[in-house]
C-alpha positions in Angstrom: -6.2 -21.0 6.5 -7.1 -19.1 9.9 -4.3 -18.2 12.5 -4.1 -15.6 15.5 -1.2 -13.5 16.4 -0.4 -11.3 19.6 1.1 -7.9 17.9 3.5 -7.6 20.9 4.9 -11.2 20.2 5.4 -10.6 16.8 8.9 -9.4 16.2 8.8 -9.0 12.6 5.9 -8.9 10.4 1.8 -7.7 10.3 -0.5 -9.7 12.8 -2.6 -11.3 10.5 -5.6 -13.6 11.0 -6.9 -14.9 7.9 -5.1 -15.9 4.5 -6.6 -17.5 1.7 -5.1 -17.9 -1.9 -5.7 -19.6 -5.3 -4.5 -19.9 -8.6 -5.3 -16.2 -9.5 -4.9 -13.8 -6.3 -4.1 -14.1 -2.7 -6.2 -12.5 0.1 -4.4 -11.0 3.7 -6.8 -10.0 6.0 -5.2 -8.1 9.1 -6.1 -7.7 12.6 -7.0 -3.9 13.3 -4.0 -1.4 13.8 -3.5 -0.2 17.3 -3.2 3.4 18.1 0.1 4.9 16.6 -0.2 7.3 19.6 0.4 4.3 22.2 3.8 3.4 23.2 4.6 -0.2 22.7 7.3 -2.6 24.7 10.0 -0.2 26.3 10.8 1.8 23.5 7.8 4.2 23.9 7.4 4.2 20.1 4.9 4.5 18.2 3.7 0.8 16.1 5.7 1.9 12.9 8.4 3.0 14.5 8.8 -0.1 16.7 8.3 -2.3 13.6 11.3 -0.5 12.6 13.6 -0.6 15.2 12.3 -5.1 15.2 13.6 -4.8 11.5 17.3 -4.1 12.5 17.1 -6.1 16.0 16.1 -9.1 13.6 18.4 -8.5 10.8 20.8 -8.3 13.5 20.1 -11.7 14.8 19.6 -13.1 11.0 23.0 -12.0 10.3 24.7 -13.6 13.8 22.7 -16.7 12.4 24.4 -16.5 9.2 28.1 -15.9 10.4 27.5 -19.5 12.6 26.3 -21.5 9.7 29.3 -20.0 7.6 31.7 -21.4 10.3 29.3 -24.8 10.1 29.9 -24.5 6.7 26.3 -25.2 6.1 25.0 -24.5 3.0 21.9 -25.1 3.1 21.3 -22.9 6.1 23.4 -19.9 4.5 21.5 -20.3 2.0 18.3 -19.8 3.8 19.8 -17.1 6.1 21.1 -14.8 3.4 17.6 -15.1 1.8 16.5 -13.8 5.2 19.2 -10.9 5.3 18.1 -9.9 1.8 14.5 -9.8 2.4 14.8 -7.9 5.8 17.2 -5.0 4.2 14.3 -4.6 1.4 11.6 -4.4 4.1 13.7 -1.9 5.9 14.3 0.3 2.8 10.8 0.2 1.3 9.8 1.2 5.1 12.3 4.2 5.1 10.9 5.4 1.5 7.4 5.3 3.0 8.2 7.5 6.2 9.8 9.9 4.1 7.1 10.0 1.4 4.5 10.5 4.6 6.7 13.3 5.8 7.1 15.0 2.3 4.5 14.0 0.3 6.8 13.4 -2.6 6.7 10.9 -4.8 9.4 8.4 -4.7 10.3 7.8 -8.5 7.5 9.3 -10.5 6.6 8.9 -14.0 5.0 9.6 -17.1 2.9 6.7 -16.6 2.4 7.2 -13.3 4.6 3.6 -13.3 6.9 2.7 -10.6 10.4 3.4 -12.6 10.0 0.6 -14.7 10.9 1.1 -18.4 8.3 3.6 -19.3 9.4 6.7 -18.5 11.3 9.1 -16.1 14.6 8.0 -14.9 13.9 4.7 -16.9 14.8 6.7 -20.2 18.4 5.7 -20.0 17.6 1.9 -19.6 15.7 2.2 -22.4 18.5 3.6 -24.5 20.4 0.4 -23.1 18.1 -1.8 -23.6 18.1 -0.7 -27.5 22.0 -0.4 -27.7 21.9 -4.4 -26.3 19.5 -5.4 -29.4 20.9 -3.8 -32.0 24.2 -4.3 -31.3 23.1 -8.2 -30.7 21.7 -7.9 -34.3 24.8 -7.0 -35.7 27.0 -9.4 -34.1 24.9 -12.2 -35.0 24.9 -10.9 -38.9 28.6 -10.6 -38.5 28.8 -14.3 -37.3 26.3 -15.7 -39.5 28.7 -15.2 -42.9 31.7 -17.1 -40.9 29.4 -19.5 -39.6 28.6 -19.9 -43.1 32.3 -20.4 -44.5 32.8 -22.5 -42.0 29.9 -24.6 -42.3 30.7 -24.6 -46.2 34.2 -25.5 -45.7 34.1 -28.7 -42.9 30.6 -30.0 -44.1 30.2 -30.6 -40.6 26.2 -31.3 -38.8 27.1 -29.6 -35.3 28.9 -26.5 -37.0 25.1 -26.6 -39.5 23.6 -26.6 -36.2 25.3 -23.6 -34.6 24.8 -21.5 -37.9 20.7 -22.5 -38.5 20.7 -21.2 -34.8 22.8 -17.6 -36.3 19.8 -17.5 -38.3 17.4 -17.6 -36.3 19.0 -15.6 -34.5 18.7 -12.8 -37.2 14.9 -13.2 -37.1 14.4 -13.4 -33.6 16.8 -10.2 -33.2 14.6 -8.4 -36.0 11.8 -9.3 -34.0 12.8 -8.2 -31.0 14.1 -4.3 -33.0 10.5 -4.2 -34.0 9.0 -4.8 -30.7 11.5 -2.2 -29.2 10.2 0.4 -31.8 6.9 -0.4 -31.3 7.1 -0.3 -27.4 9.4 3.7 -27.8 6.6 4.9 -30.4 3.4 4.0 -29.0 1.9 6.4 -26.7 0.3 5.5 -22.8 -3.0 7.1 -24.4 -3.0 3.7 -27.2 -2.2 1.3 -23.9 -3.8 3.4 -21.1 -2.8 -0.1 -19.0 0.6 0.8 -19.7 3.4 -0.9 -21.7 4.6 -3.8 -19.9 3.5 -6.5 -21.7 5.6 -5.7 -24.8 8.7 -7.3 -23.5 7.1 -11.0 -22.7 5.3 -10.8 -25.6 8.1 -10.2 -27.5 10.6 -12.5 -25.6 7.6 -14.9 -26.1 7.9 -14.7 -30.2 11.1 -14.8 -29.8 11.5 -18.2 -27.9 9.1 -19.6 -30.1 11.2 -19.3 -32.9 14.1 -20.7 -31.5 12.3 -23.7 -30.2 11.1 -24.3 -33.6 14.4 -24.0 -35.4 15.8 -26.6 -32.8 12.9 -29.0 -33.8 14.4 -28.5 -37.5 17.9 -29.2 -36.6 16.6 -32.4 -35.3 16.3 -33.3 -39.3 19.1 -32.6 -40.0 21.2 -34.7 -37.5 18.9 -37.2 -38.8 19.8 -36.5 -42.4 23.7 -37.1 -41.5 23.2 -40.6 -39.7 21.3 -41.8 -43.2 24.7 -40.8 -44.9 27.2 -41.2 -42.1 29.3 -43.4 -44.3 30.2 -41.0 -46.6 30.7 -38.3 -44.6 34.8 -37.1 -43.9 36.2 -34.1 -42.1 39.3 -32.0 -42.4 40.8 -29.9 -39.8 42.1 -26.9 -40.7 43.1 -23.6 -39.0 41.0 -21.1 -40.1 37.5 -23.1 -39.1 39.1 -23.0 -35.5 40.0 -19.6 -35.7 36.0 -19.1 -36.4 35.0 -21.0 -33.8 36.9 -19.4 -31.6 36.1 -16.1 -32.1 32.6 -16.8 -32.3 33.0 -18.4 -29.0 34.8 -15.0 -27.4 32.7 -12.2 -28.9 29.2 -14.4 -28.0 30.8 -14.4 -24.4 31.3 -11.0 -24.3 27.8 -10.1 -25.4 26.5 -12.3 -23.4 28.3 -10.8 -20.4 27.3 -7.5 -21.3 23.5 -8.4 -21.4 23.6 -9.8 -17.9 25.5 -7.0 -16.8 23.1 -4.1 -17.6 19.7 -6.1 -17.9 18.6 -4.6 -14.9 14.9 -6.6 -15.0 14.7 -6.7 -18.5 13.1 -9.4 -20.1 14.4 -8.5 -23.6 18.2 -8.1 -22.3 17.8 -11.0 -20.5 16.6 -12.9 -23.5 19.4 -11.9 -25.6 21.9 -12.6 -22.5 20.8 -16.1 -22.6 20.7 -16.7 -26.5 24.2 -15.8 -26.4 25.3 -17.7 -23.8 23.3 -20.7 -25.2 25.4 -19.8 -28.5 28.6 -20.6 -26.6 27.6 -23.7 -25.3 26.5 -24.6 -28.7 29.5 -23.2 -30.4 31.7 -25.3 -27.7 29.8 -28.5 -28.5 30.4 -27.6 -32.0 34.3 -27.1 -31.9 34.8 -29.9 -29.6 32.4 -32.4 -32.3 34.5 -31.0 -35.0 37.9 -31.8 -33.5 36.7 -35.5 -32.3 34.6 -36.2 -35.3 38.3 -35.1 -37.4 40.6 -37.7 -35.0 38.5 -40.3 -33.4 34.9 -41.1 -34.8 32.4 -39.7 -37.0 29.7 -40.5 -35.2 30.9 -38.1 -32.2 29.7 -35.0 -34.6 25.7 -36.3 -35.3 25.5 -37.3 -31.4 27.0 -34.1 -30.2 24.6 -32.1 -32.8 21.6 -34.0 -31.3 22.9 -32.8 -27.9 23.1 -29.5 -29.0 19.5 -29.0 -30.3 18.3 -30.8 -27.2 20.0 -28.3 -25.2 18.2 -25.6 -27.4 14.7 -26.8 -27.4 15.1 -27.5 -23.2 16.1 -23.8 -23.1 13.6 -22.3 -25.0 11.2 -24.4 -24.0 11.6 -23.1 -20.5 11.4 -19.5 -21.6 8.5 -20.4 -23.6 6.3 -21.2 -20.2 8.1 -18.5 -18.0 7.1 -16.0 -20.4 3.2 -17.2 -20.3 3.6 -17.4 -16.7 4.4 -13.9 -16.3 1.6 -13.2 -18.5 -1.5 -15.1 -17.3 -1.9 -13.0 -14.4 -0.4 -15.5 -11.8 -0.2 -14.3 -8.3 2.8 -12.4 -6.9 5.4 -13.7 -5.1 5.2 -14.0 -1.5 8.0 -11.4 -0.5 5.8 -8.8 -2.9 2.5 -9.8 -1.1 4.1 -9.7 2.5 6.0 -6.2 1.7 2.5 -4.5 0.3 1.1 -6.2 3.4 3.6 -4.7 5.7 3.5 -1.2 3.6 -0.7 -0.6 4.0 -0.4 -1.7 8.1 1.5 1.1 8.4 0.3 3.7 5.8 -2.3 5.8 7.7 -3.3 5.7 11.6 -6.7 6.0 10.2 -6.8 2.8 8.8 -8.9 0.5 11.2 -8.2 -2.3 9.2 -6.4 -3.8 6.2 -9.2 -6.6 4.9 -7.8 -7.4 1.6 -4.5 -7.9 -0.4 -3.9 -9.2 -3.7 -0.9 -8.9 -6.3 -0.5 -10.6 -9.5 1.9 -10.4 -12.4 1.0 -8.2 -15.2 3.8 -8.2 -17.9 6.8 -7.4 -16.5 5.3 -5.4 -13.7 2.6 -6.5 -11.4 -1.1 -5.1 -10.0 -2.2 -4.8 -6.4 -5.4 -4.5 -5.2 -5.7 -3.4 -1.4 -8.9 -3.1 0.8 -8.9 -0.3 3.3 -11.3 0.0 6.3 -12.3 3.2 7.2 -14.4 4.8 9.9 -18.0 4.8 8.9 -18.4 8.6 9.7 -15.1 9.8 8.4 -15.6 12.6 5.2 -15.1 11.2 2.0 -12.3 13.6 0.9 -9.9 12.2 3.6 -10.8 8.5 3.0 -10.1 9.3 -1.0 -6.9 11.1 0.5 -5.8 8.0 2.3 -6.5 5.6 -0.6 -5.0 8.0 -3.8 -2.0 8.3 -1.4 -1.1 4.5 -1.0 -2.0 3.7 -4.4 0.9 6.7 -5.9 3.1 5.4 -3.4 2.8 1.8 -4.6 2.9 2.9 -8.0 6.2 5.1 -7.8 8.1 2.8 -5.9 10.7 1.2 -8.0 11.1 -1.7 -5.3 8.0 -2.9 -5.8 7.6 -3.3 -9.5 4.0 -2.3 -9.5 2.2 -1.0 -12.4 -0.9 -0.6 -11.2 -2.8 -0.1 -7.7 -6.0 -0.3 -7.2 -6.9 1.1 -3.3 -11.0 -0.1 -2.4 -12.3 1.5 0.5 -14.7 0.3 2.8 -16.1 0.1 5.9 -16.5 -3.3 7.2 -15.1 -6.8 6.4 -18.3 -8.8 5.9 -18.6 -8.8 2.2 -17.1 -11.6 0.2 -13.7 -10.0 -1.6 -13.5 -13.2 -4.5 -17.7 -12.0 -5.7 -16.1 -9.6 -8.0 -13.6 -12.1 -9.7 
């Protein structure tokens, strides 16, 4: 795909003139970078500057937008407007960061990976404690609630209330599987994943899901078990098996809450925040099949059981392919692509030209790969100065989510980028 822009009619974004993009990696090519010295439109500022001041004129204008489709009541444009607003006030802060990391040199959020303030290090350390506080405390609920489940599964003989504790113990497994990926991920040094760490929360959300898929797949057997014997089956209501579910119901909310509340990114916290909300539902489903299975039918407990696992296996089937999405190397979202676009236009005024840019997913981070053209005669310590800069600066900024950088310089744009892939 080929398309020209006029700089001085574009009011908020890079003129570009070629894109191209396939399963793997996406490729900007830019239109060279005027002189930062030359004043533009009637601001007399310099490019960057006047991108800036386009930012807020345009978020000003997104936001007028906004307030008239909220008297419209339109939601489908508020929708799309707040998107807008969002994505502007991101641009205009990772903007900001990079005229003050220019000015100072300093390093926005640096760390011992050199990683961008995700969970390996620096001012990370504390979300890292949380992050374990959230597993094993999720370990210990679920051991708590496993023994009631079990008197209560003992005590009503009931399919759905089977259901809800198989998935308690599962839950045990997956939780001790997630405690030894946690250990695993604080123990081993950068030096034994030079790459850095990122890929030990998918991976371990990954096991995870798989196990819960596969106990849902065994519950299925056992609603299938209770139709073969559905004439002999009788239920009792009785207040302590309500006072179970109830609780279970409560303290799985809470956790659940909690999760969401501090995941901050994390796949493993966000794992656990939607097992335990997926135990409420089932733990609903299971009070509710219980009560009408006691007064109206008991047929109402086998179908609401099968409901339940299908709910399950749709669940974690769906974290199943996010999780291998994240980890085949997928290409970026758009708004990360644009932003590293936006970020290298406006790095260094001896930039002629920004030929290439590619992000993909990498873990729970992501790698960018930027082409740089450079004059032919300029000395090689400045071009390695312009390229080691943007690369730190990609690498510490915790807006970004970028792991790894990787800054190519060159000095023309007639090679083929996709020859090395």
């Amino acid at each position: 795909m080929s398309r020209e822009a006029d700089h001085n009619n574009d009011t908020n974004a890079p003129t570009i003139t070629q894109q191209t993009g396939d399963a793997t990696c996406s490729v900007v090519e830019m239109a060279p970078i005027p002189s930062w010295a030359t004043p533009y439109g009637t601001f007399g500022l310099t490019a960057g500057e006047e991108w800036k001041v386009n930012v807020f004129e345009r978020l000003r204008q997104i936001q007028d937008s906004l307030d008239a489709a909220k008297r419209e009541k339109n939601s489908t444009l508020i929708e799309h407007y707040e998107e807008q607003v969002e994505r502007l006030k991101i641009d205009e802060e990772l903007f900001t960061a990079q005229r003050a990391y220019q000015n100072s040199g300093a390093l926005p959020n640096a760390d011992e990976d050199g990683g961008n303030g995700g969970e390996e290090g620096g001012s990370s350390g504390s979300h890292r404690r949380t992050v374990s506080i959230g597993v094993n405390f999720s370990f210990l609920l679920n051991i708590f609630l496993l023994f009631i489940k079990l008197y209560a599964a003992i005590r009503t003989g009931s399919t759905t209330i089977l259901a809800s504790l198989v998935d308690s113990i599962l839950d045990l497994m997956s939780g001790a599987i997630m405690i030894i990926v946690t250990c695993i991920y604080d123990r081993s040094s950068t030096e034994m994943f030079p790459a850095g760490k990122h890929h030990f929360e998918p991976l371990g959300t990954l096991v995870f899901a798989c196990a819960m898929f596969v106990s849902a797949t065994n519950l299925l057997q056992e609603v299938a078990d209770e139709v073969s014997r559905i004439d002999t089956v009788k239920f009792t209501m009785d207040v302590p098996t309500l006072i179970i579910l109830i609780t279970v119901i409560v303290l799985k909310s809470l956790a659940s809450t909690w999760c969401y509340k501090f995941a901050r990114g994390s796949a493993t916290l966000i794992a656990l925040a939607e097992d335990h909300r997926n135990d409420v539902v089932a733990n609903v489903v299971a009070l509710l099949g219980f009560i009408a299975a006691t007064y109206i039918t008991v047929w109402l407990d086998p179908i609401l059981a099968l409901l339940v696992t299908l709910f399950i296996l749709k669940v974690w089937g769906s974290q199943i392919l996010s999780q291998l999405h994240v980890l085949s190397g997928h290409v970026a979202d758009t708004s990360l692509r644009n932003a590293v676009t936006m970020l290298a236009r406006n790095h260094d005024k001896r930039v002629l030209m920004v030929d290439t840019v590619r992000a993909f997913t990498s873990g729970t981070g992501h790698v960018v790969e930027v082409d740089f053209v450079l004059p032919e005669d300029m000395p090689l310590k400045e071009a390695h100065d312009i390229g080691e800069s943007f690369q730190y600066f990609l690498e510490n900024t915790p807006g970004l989510n970028v792991d790894r950088a990787y800054v190519h310089l060159d000095t023309e744009t007639d090679h083929n980028p996709h020859l090395h892939l």
